[in-house]
BANUMI-825292 format. One record per residue (C-alpha): residue number from 1; z, y, x. Coordinates in nm, 2 decimals. Each point is the difference from the previous one (the first is absolute). Example, Ala and Ser with C-alpha at 12.3 -4.5 7.8 and 13.67 -1.06 7.14 Angstrom:
residues 2
R   num       pz       py       px
R     1     0.78    -0.45     1.23
R     2    -0.07     0.34     0.14
end
This chain:
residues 355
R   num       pz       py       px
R     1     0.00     0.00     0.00
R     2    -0.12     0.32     0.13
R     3     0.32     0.31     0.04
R     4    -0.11     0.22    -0.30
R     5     0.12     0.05    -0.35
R     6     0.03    -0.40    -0.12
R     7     0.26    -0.02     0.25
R     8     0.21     0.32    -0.11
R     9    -0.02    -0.14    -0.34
R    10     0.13    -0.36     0.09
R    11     0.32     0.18     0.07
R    12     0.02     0.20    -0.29
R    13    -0.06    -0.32    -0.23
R    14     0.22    -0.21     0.20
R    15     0.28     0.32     0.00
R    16    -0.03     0.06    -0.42
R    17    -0.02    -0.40    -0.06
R    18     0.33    -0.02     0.20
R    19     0.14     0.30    -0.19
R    20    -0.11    -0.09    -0.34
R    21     0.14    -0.38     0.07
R    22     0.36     0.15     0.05
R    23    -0.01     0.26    -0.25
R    24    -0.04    -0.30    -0.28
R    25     0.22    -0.22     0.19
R    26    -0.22    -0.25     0.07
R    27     0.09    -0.24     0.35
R    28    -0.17    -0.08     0.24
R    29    -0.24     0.34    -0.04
R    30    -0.19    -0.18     0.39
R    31    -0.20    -0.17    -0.24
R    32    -0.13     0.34    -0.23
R    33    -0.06     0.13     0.41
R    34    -0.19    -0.30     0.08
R    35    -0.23     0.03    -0.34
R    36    -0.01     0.34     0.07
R    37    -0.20    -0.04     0.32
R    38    -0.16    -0.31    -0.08
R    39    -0.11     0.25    -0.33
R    40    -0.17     0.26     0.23
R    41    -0.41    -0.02    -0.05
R    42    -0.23     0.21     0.17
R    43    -0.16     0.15    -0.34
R    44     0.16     0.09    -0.30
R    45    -0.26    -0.25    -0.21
R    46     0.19    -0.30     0.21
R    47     0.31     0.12    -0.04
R    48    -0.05     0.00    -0.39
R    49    -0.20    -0.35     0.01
R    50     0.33    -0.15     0.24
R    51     0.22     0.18    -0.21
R    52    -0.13    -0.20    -0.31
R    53    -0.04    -0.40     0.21
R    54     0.36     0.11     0.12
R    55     0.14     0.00    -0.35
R    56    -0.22    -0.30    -0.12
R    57     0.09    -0.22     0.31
R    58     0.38     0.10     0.00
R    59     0.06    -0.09    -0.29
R    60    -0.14    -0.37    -0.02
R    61     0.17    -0.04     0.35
R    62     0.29     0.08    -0.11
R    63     0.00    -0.17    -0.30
R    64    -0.14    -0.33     0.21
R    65     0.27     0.07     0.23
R    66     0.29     0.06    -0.30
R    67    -0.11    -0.32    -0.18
R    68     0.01    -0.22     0.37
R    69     0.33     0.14     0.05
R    70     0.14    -0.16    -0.30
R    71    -0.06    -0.30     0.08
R    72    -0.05    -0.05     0.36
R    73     0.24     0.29     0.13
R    74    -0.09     0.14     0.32
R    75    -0.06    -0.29     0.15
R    76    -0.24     0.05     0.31
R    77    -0.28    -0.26    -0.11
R    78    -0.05     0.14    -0.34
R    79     0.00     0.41     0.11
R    80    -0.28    -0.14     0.26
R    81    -0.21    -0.16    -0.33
R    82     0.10     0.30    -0.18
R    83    -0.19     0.22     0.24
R    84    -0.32    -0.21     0.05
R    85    -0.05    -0.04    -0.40
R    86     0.02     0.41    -0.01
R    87    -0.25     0.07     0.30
R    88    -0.23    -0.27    -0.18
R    89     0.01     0.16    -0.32
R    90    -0.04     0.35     0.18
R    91    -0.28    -0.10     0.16
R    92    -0.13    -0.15    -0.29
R    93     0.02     0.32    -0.21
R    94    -0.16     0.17     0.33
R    95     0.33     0.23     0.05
R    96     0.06    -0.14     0.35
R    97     0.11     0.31     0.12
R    98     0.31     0.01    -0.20
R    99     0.14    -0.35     0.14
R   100     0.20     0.10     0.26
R   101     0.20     0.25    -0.19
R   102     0.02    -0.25    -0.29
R   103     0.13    -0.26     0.21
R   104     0.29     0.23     0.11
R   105     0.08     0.03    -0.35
R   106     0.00    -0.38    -0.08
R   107     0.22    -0.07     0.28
R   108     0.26     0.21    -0.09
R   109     0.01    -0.10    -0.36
R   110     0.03    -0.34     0.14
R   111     0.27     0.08     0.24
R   112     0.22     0.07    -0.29
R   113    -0.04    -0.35    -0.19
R   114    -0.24     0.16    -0.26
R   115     0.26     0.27    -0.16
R   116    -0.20     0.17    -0.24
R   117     0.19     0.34     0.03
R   118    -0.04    -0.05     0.41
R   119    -0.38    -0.05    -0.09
R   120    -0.04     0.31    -0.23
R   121     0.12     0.22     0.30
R   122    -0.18    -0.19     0.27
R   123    -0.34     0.08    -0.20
R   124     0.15     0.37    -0.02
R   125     0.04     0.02     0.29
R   126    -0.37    -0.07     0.13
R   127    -0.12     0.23    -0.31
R   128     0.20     0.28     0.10
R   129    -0.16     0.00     0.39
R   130    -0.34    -0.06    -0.14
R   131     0.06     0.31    -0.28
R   132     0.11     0.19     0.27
R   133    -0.23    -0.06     0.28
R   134    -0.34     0.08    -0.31
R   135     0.17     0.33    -0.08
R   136     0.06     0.13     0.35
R   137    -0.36    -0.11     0.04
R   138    -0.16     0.19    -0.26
R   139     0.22     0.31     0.01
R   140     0.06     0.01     0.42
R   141    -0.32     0.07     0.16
R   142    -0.23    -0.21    -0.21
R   143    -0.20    -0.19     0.15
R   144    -0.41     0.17    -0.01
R   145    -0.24    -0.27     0.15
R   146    -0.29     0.20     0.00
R   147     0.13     0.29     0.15
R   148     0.11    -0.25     0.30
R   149    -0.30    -0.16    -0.05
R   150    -0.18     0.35     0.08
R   151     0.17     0.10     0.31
R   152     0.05    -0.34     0.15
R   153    -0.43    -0.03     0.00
R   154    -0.02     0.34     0.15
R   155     0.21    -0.11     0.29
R   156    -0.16    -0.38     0.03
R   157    -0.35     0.19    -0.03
R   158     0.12     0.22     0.34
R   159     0.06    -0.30     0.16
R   160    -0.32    -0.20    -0.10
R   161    -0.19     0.32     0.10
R   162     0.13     0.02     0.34
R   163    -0.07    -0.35     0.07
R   164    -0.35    -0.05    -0.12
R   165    -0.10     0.34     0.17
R   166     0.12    -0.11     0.34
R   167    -0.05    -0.45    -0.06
R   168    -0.39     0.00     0.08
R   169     0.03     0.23     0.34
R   170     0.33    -0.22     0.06
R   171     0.15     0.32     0.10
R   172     0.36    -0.12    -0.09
R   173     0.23    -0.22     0.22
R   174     0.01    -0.35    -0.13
R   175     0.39    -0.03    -0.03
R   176    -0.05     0.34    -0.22
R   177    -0.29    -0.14    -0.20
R   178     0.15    -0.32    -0.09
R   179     0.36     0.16    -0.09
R   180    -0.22     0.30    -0.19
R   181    -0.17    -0.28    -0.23
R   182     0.29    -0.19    -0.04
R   183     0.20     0.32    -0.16
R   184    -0.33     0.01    -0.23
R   185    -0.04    -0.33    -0.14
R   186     0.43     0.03    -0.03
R   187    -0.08     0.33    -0.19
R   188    -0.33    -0.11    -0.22
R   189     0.22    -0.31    -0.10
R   190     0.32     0.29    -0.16
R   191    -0.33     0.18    -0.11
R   192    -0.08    -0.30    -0.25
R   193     0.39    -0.07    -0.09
R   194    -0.01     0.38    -0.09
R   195    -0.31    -0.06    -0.22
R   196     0.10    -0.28    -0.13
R   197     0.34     0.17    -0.14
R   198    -0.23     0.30    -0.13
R   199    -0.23    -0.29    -0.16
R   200     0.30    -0.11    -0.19
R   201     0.12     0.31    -0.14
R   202    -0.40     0.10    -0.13
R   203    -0.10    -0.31    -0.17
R   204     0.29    -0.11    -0.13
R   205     0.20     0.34    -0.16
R   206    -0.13     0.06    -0.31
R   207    -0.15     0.33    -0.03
R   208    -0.21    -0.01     0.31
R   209    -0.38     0.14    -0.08
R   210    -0.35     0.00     0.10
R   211     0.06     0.23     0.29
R   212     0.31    -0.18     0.15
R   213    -0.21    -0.36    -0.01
R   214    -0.27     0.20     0.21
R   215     0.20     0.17     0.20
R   216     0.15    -0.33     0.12
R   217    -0.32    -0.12     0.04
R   218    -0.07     0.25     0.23
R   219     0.34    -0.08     0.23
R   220    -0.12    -0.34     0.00
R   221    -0.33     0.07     0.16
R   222     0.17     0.24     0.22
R   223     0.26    -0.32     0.12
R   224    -0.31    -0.19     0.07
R   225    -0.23     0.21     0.19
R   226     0.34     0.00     0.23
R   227    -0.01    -0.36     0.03
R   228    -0.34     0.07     0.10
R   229     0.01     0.21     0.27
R   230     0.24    -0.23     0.15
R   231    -0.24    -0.28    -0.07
R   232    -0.22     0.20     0.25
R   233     0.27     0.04     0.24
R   234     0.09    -0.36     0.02
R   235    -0.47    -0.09     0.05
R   236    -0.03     0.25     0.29
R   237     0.35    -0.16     0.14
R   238    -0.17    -0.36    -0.05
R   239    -0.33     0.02     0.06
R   240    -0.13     0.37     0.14
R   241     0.14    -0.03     0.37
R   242    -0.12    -0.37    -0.03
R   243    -0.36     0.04     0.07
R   244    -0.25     0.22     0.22
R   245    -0.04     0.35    -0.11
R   246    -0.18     0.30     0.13
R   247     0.09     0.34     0.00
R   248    -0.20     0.10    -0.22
R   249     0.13    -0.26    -0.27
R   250     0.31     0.11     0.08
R   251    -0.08     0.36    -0.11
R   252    -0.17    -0.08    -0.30
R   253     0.30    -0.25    -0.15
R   254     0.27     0.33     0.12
R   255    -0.21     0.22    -0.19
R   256    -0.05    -0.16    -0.34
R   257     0.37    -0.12     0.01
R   258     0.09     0.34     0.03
R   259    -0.23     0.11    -0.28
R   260     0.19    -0.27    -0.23
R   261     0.33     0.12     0.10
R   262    -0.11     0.36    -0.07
R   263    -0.12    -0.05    -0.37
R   264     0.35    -0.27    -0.04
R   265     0.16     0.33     0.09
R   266    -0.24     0.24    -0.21
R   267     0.03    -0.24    -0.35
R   268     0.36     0.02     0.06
R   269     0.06     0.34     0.04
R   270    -0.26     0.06    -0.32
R   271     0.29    -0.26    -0.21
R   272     0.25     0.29     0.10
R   273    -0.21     0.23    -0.13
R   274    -0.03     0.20     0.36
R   275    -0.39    -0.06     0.01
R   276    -0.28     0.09    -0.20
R   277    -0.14    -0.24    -0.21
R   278    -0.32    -0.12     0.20
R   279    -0.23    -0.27    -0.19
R   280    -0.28    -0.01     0.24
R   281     0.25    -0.11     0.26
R   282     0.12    -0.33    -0.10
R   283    -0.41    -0.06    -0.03
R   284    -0.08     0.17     0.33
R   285     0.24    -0.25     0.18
R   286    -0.12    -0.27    -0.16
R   287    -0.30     0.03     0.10
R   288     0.10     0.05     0.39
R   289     0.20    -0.33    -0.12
R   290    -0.30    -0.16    -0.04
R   291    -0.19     0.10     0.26
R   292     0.23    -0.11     0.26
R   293    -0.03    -0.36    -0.10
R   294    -0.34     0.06    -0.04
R   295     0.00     0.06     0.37
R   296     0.26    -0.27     0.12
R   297    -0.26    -0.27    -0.24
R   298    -0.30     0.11     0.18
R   299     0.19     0.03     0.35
R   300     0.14    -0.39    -0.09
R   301    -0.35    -0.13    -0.12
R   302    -0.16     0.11     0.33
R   303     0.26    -0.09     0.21
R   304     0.25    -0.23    -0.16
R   305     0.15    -0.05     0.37
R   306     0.34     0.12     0.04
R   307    -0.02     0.17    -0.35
R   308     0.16    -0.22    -0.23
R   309     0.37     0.11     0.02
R   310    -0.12     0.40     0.05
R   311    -0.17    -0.11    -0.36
R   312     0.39    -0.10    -0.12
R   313     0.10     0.33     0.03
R   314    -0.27     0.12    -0.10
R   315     0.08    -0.11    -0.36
R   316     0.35     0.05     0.06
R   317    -0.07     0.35    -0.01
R   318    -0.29     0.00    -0.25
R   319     0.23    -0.15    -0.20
R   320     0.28     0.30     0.04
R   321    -0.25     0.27    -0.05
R   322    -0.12    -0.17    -0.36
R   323     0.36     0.01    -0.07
R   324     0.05     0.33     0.08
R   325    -0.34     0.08    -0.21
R   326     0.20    -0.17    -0.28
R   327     0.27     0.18     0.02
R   328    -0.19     0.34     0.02
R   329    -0.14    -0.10    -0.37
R   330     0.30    -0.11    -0.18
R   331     0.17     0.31     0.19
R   332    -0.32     0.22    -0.19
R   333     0.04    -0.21    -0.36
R   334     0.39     0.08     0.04
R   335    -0.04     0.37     0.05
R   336    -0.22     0.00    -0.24
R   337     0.22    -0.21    -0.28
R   338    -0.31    -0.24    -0.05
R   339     0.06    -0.37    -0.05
R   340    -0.21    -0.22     0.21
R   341    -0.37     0.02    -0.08
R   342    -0.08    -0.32     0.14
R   343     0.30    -0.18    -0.01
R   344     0.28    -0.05    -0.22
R   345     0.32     0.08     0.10
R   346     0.17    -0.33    -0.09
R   347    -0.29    -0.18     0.23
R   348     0.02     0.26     0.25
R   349     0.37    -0.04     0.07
R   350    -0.07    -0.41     0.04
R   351    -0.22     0.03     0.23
R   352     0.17     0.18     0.29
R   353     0.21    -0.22     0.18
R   354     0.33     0.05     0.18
R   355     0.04    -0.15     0.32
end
């Protein structure tokens, strides 16, 4: 977990589950703090969804757990077959993410010979720390994925730029490169866990309208033309260095590269509304997309020698520029509040793929 405001509000959950536990008399008020800051999600959409598999798988656990203690006591065996019955069922229900809180909960009942009063407050207990922890969530610095999602792509963007401007003239020390790319691919994969949480929040709170579902469309596009460029990054590591080159080959692949990286820049700086809305120059560098394959086919096809990993990343990065061409469209049909001409949203969001 990264030092920011998840971590502040930990405490505070953990501090007000602790302080509502003794206010209502309620013992031992560890286990409101430990369902407190098992409680703590990273949206306020999973905070309500855990809130609600809390309270369902709670309540069968401790009713499992009160009926076992009846008649088995807390005997060692049964609280073990106790706990694997709940994490079957909670997997069954697909709620695995609530087992290990709800196996506190049966364990405790358990402990105490399946006292039904001793239950009641167990199950308090673990509903007070979850309470807690969701409203210090949503009234504490709530959470805002696509803010973080915004900034964070700004700074991986930086870092994909440097690297792809300097990888082809291998400018950069080799203990740099490889600890640079590492820190991207670390940062592209908290890029999709970001999306992923704003994902959740659009499609599935009600309320959310055409221009949300195409905005989101547009973030998704923006996550993979990322995953691109690295794609690009990891040929020319592979293959580029691999084979004879002259100088002039090396010039030509610096050049384009740097014209990609230059309209990734440009189509994201027209999203924040910084540029000027420019049609003709998503087709413009199309077109110099085109022709450099053109070249690198005709190059190939009259001498194939030595050209067959240069014509890796050569798609590599045709690939990343018809991305970014992409990107530049849906950026346009967003600005402009258009729904896909050519595609419908539904099949559009299907057929980008996450890494």
């Amino acid at each position: 977990m990264v030092f920011g405001a998840r971590v502040w509000k930990t405490g505070i959950a953990v501090a007000l589950a602790l302080y509502i536990s003794a206010w209502l008399n309620f013992s031992p008020p560890v286990i409101a703090a430990v369902a407190a800051i098992f409680a703590m999600q990273p949206s306020i959409y999973r905070s309500w969804r855990y809130f609600l598999e809390q309270l369902q798988t709670n309540i069968l656990g401790a009713a499992l757990a009160l009926l076992a203690g009846m008649f088995f006591s807390n005997n060692v065996i049964a609280i073990g077959i106790v706990c694997i019955i709940v994490i079957i069922i909670s997997l069954r229900v697909g709620m695995e993410e609530t087992i290990g809180l709800t196996l506190v909960t049966v364990v405790a009942v358990m402990e105490a010979s399946g006292e039904w009063q001793f239950a009641i407050n167990r199950l308090l207990l673990s509903l007070i720390g979850i309470g807690c922890a969701f409203v210090v969530n949503v009234l504490f610095f709530p959470p805002k994925p696509k803010e973080q999602f915004a900034s964070q792509i700004r700074t991986i963007f930086a870092k994909m730029s440097l690297l792809l401007r300097t990888v082809i003239s291998n400018e950069m020390k080799e203990a740099v490169f490889r600890e640079e790319k590492e820190g991207l691919r670390s940062g592209l994969k908290s890029l999709s866990d970001k999306y992923r949480l704003m994902e959740e929040e659009i499609k599935k709170i009600k309320g959310s309208g055409l221009n949300r579902i195409r905005e989101l469309v547009v973030y998704k596009q923006k996550l993979l033309v990322m995953y691109k460029g690295l794609e690009v990054l990891e040929a020319v590591d592979e293959h580029y260095f691999q084979t004879s080159r002259t100088q002039a080959i090396d010039v030509y692949f610096d050049d384009h590269l740097e014209k990609l990286i230059k309209f990734h820049e440009h189509v994201l700086l027209k999203f924040d509304d910084k540029l000027k809305d420019d049609c003709s120059e998503g087709m413009e560098m199309e077109a110099e997309n085109e022709r450099f394959m053109t070249v690198l086919i005709d190059r190939y096809n009259k001498q194939p020698v030595g050209m067959l990993r240069l014509s890796v990343v050569a798609a590599a990065m045709y690939d990343y520029g018809h991305q970014i061409a992409r990107l530049d469209k849906l950026v346009e049909h967003d600005h402009r509040g258009e729904s896909q001409e050519r595609e419908p949203l539904d099949l559009l969001l299907k057929s980008i793929r996450l890494k």
